[in-house]
C-alpha positions in Angstrom: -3.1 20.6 -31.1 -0.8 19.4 -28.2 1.0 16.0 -28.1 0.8 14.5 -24.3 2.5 10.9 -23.9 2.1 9.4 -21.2 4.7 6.7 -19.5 3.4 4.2 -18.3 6.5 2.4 -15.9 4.5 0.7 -13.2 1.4 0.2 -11.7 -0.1 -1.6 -15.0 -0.2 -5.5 -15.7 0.2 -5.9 -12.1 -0.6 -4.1 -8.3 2.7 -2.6 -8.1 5.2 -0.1 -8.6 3.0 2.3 -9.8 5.0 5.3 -11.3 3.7 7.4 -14.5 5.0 9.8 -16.3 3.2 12.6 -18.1 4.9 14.6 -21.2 3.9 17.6 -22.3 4.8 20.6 -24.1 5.2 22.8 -21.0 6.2 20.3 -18.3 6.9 16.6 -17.4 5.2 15.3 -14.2 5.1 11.7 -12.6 2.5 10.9 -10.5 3.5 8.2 -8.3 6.5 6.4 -7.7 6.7 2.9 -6.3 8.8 0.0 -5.8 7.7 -3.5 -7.5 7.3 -6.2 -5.2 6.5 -10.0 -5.4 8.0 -11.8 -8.7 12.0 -11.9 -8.7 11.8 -10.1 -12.3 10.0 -7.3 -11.3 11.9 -6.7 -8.1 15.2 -7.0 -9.8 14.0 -3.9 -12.2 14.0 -2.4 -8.8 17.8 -1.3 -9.4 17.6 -0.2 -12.8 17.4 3.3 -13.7 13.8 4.8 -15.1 14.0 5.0 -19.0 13.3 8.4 -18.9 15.5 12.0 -18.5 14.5 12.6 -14.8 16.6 16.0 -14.7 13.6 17.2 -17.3 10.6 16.6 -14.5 9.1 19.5 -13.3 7.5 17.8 -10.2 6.0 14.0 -9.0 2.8 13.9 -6.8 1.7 11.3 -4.7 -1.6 9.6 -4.4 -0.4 8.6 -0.8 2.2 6.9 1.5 2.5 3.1 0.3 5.6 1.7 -0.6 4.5 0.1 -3.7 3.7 4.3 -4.9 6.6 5.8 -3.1 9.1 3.5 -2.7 11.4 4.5 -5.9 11.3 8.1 -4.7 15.4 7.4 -3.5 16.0 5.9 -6.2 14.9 8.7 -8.4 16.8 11.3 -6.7 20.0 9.5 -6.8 19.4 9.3 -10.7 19.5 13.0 -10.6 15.6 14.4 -9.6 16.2 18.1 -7.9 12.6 19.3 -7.7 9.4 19.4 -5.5 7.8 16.1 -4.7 4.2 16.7 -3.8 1.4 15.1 -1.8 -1.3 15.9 1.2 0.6 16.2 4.7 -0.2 13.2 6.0 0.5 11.2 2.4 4.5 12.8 3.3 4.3 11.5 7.4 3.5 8.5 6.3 6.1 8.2 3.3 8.6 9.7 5.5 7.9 6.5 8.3 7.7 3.9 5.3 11.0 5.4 3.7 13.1 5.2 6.4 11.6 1.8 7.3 12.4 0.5 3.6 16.2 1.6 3.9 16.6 0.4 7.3 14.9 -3.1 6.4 17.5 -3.0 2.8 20.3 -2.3 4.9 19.9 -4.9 7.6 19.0 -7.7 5.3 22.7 -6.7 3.1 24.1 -7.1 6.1 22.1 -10.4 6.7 23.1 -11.8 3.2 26.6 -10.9 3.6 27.5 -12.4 7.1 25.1 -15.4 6.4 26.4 -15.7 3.1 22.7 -16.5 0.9 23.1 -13.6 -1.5 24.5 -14.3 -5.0 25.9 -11.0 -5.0 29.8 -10.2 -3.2 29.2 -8.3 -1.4 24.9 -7.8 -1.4 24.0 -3.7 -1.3 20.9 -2.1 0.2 18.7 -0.8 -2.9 18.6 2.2 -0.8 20.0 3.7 2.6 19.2 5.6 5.3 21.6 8.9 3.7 19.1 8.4 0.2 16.2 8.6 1.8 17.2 11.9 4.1 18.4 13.7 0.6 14.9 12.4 -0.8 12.9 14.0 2.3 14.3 17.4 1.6 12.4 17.7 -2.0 9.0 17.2 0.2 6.6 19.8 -0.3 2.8 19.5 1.4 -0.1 20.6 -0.6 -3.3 21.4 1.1 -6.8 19.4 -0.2 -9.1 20.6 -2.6 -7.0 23.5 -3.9 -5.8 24.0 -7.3 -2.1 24.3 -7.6 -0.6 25.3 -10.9 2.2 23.8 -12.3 3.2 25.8 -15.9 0.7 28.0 -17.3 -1.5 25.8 -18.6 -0.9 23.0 -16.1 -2.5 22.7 -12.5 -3.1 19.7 -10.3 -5.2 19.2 -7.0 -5.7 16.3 -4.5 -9.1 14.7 -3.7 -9.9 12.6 -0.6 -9.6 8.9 -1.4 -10.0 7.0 1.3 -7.7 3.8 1.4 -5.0 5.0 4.2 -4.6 8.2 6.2 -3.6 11.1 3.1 -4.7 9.2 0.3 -6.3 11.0 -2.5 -6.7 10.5 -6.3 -5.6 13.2 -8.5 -7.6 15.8 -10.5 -4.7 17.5 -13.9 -5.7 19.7 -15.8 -3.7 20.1 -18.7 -4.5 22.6 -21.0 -8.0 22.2 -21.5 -8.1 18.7 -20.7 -9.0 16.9 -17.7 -6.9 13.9 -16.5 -7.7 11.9 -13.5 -5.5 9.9 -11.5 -7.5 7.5 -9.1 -4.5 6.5 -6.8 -5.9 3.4 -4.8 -9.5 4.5 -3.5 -11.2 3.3 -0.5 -14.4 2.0 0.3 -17.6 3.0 1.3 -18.5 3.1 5.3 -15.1 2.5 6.7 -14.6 1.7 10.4 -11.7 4.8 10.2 -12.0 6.6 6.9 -14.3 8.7 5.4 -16.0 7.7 2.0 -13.9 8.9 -1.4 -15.2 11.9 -2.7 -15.9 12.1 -6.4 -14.1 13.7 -9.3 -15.3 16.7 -10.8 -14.9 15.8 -14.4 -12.5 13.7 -16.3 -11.8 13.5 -20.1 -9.0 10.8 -19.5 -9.2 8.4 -16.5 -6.7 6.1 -14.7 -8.5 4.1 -12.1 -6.5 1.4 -10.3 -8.8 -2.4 -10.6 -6.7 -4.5 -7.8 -10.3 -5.9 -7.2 -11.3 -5.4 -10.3 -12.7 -8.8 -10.9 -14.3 -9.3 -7.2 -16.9 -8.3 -5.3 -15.8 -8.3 -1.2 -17.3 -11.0 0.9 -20.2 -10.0 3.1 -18.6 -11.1 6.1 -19.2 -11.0 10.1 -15.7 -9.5 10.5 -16.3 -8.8 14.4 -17.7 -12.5 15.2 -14.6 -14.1 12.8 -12.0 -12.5 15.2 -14.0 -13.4 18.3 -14.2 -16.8 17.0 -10.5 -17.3 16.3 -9.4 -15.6 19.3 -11.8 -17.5 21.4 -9.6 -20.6 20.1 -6.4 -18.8 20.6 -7.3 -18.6 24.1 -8.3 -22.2 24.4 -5.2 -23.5 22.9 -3.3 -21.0 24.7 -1.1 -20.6 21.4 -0.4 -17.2 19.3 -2.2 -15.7 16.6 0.2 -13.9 13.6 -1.8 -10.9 11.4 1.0 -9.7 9.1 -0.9 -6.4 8.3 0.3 -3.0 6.4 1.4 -0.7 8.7 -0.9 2.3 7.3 -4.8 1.9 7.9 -5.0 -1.9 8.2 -3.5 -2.3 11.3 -5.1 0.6 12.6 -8.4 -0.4 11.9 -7.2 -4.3 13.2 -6.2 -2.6 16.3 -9.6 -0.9 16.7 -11.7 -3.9 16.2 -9.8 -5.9 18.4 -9.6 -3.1 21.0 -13.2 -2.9 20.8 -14.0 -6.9 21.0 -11.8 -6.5 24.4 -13.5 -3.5 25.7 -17.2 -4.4 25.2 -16.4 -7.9 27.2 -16.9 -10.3 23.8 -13.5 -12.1 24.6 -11.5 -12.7 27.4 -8.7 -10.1 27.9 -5.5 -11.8 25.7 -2.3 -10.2 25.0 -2.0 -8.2 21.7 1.2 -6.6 20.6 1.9 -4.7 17.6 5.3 -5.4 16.6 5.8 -3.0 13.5 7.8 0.2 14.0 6.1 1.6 11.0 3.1 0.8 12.6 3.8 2.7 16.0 4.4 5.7 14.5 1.9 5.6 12.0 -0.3 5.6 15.4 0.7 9.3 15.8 0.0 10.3 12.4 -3.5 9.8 13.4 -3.5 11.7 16.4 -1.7 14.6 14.5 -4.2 14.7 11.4 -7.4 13.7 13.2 -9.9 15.9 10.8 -8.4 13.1 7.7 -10.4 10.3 10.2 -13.4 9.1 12.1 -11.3 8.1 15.3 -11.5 10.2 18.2 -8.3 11.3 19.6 -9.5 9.2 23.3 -10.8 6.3 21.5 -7.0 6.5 19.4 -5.1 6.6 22.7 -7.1 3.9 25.1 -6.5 1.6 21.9 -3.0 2.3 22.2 -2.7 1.3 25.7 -4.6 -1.8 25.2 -1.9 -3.1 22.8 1.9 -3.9 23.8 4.4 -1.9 21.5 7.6 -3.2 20.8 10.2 -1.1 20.7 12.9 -3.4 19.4 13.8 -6.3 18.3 14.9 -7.8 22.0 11.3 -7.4 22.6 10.3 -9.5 19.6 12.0 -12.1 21.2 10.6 -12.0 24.2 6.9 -11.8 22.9 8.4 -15.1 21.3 9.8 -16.9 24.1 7.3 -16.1 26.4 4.2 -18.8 26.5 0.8 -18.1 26.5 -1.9 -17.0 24.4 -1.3 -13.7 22.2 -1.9 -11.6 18.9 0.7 -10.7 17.1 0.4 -7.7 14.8 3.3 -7.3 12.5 4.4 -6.2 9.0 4.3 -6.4 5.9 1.3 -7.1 5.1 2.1 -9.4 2.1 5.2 -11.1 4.2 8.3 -9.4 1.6 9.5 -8.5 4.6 9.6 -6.7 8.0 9.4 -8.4 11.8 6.4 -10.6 10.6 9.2 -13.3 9.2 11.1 -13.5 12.5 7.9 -14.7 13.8 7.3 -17.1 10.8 10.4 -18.3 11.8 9.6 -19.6 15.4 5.7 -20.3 14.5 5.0 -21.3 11.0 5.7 -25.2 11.8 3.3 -25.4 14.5 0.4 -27.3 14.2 -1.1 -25.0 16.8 -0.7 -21.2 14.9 -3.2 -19.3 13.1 -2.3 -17.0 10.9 -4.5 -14.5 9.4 -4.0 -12.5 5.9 -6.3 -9.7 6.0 -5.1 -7.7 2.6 -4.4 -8.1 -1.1 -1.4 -10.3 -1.0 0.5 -9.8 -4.9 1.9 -12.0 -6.9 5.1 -13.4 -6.2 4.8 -12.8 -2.7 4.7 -15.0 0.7 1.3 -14.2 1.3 0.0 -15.2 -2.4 2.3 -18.4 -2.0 0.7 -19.1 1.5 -3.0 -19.0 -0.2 -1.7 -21.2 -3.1 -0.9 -23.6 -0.6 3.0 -23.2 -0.5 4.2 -26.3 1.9 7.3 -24.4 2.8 8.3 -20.7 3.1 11.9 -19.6 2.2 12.9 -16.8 4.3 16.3 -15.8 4.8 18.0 -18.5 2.8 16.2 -21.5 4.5 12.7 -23.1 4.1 10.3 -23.6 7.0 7.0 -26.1 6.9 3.6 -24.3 6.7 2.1 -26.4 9.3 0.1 -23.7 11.2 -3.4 -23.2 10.0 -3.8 -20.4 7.4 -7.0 -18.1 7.1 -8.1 -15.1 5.2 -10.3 -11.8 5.6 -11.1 -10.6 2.4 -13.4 -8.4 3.9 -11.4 -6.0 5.6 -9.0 -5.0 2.1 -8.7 -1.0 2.2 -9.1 -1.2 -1.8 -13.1 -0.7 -3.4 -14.2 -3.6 -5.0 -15.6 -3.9 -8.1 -18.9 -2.6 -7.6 -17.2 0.4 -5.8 -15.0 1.1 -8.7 -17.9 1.0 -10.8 -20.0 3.2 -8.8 -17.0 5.1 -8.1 -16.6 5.8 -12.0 -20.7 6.5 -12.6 -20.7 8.7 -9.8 -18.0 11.7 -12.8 -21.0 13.9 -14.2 -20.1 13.2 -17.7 -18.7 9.6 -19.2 -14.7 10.2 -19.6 -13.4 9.8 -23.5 -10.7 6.9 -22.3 -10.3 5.1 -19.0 -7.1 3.3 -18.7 -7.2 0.3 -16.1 -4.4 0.5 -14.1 -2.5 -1.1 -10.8 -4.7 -5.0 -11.6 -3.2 -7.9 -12.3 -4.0 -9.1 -15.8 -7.4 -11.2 -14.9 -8.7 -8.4 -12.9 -8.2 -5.5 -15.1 -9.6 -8.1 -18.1 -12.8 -8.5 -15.8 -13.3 -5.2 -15.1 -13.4 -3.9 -18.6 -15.7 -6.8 -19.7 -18.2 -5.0 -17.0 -17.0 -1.5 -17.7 -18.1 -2.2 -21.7 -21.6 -3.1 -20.9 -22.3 0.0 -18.7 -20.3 3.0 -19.9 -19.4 4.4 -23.7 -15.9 4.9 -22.6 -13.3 3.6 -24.6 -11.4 1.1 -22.3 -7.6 0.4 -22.5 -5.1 -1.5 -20.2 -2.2 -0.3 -21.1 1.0 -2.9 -21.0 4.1 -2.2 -18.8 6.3 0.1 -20.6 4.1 1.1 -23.1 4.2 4.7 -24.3 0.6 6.4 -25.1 0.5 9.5 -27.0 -2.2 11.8 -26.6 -3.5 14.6 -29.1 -5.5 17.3 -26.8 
């Protein structure tokens, strides 16, 4: 008999800052390790050390690239990790771009705080720099798909395609003779970019993330919505604002618009993509085309059809300049990024649209916009919501809750525990309320914090 525990920091009893920690008698692992985001208590544990020895881990793999599942990683290091970080090639592009993003973003707004003078803190400090992340990069270690890696002698890991973004895949352990099955965030089924997630082999004990748990996705005429609202963006001559996540959505944003143009639906209109995570995400794609449906041609006419800011003097003058536009910029969920500068000038016009076209978490901008927030703090100061606000449900990268289920019925053989993970409460509490009438699993949602021990 072996005694597994597993840690369970993040990622449960909310969408974010997943990070898990697996014990064992041969080796300690963590698979995933993200910053929290939205609610004030959860960012503040941001800058607290991991309750846990992180000299004694063996290795962390990554599901893929998104802040809220890699965004500790300098953290971690700086509290003394010296070993391989793990994850598909494209997961480590894209953590590399979002990294260095992250500490560039912490640093100018300490710098922003402390000349402005907003911060409670004297003097405000980045969570992270520029110098962390570099020291972080240099544990990165690319692990081809579909192979099985061993980690101790009894301990071997591979990666299976997800879907979600560009690299993503859930994670197949097995540890001794046990099976343990880390979902990651999965995609969905007949993507405009990505291919469908593939299906575990087997799993004794399942983690499987339930952000839409609780929700089935709209069935909605994505195309004819954006040809609608740009339509009215033209007539009003007046911008349109899509915060979007720099990985995959925006991508697949860029495509659809790109294609609306192309095929003669709208009128030509401006479009700029004002996210420098975003830019170079762009030539991830081209670099790992065989992890996407786009064609390298259909990748690069897209591009040119799009104006890409280079810098922040060009912000401006995508700002000051009149005239109908679309504005693609990040984040997604509005905690940060160019998207606020445009907030900034836009938000108290009558006359702006903005569009949310993701999962926006608790706590955040976005999920105060959609509660009906009447002003925005940013930077200190509040600004009026007075442009009109509208949401896309249907174009989340995360399965629903009929894909999660199918997802889950498509394992051979029923797992002996599946632990709901990465949800907020409601959602998780939905999904194992449907999960108990159609599989013999037993069903746990594990609370933040909480140690589970495991006899194998």
């Amino acid at each position: 008999m072996k005694n597994i525990q597993i840690h369970c920091l993040g990622g449960v009893e909310g969408v974010t800052g997943s990070k898990f920690i697996i014990k064992t008698p041969e080796a300690n692992l963590m698979i995933d390790c993200g910053l929290f985001q939205g609610l004030k208590s959860l960012r503040l544990s941001n800058w607290q050390n991991v309750p846990f020895d992180v000299s004694s881990l063996h290795a962390v793999l990554l599901t893929h690239g998104h802040l809220d599942h890699v965004g500790y990683l300098p953290r971690l290091v700086k509290q003394g990790y010296q070993n391989p970080i793990y994850a598909s090639a494209p997961t480590l592009k894209i953590a590399e771009i979002v990294l260095r993003d992250s500490a560039k973003i912490n640093e100018e707004e300490a710098d922003k705080a402390n000349k402005e003078g907003y911060s409670k803190h004297l003097p405000a400090k980045p969570l992270y720099n520029t110098e962390d992340v570099e020291k972080t990069l240099r544990h990165f270690r690319a692990v081809p798909e579909n192979t099985w890696m061993s980690l101790s002698a009894n301990i071997r890991y591979r990666f299976r395609y997800a879907g979600h973004i560009l690299g993503a895949c859930f994670i197949e352990l097995q540890i001794f003779d046990k099976r343990f099955v880390f979902s990651g965030d999965l995609g969905r089924k007949d993507d405009i970019l990505l291919r469908d997630p593939e299906t575990a082999e087997s799993a004794d004990y399942l983690f499987i993330e339930t952000t839409y748990g609780d929700r089935k996705h709209p069935e909605e005429d994505v195309d004819n919505f954006l040809r609608e609202i740009i339509l009215s963006t033209l007539a009003k001559k007046s911008a349109l604002i899509i915060p979007s996540f720099a990985v995959e959505r925006t991508q697949s944003l860029m495509f659809r618009l790109w294609k609306l143009v192309k095929q003669n639906k709208v009128p030509p209109i401006r479009m700029v993509l004002d996210s420098p995570m975003g830019s170079n995400v762009l030539q991830v794609f081209e670099q790992y085309a065989d992890w996407h449906k786009l064609s390298l041609a259909d990748c690069r006419e897209m591009c040119k059809a799009f104006q890409i800011v280079e810098n922040f003097g060009e912000t401006w003058e995508v700002i000051d300049t009149p005239g109908a536009k679309i504005v693609i910029a990040g984040s997604g969920m509005l905690s940060g990024g160019r998207v606020l500068t445009y907030l900034q000038q836009y938000l108290d016009h009558p006359e702006t649209d903005i569009l949310l076209v993701g999962f926006m978490a608790e706590g955040t901008r976005g999920r105060k916009l959609l509660e009906g927030e009447e002003a925005l703090k940013i930077y200190g100061k509040y600004y009026p919501v007075k442009a009109a606000l509208h949401q896309l449900d249907s174009l989340s990268a995360h399965a629903d809750q009929p894909g999660l289920v199918a997802w889950i019925q498509s394992i051979p053989t029923a797992p002996e525990k599946i632990f709901l993970i990465h949800g907020e409460p409601a959602a998780s509490e939905a999904f194992r309320n449907v999960l108990t009438k159609t599989c013999q699993s037993e069903i746990i949602m594990p609370k933040l914090y909480e140690i589970i021990p495991l006899s194998i």
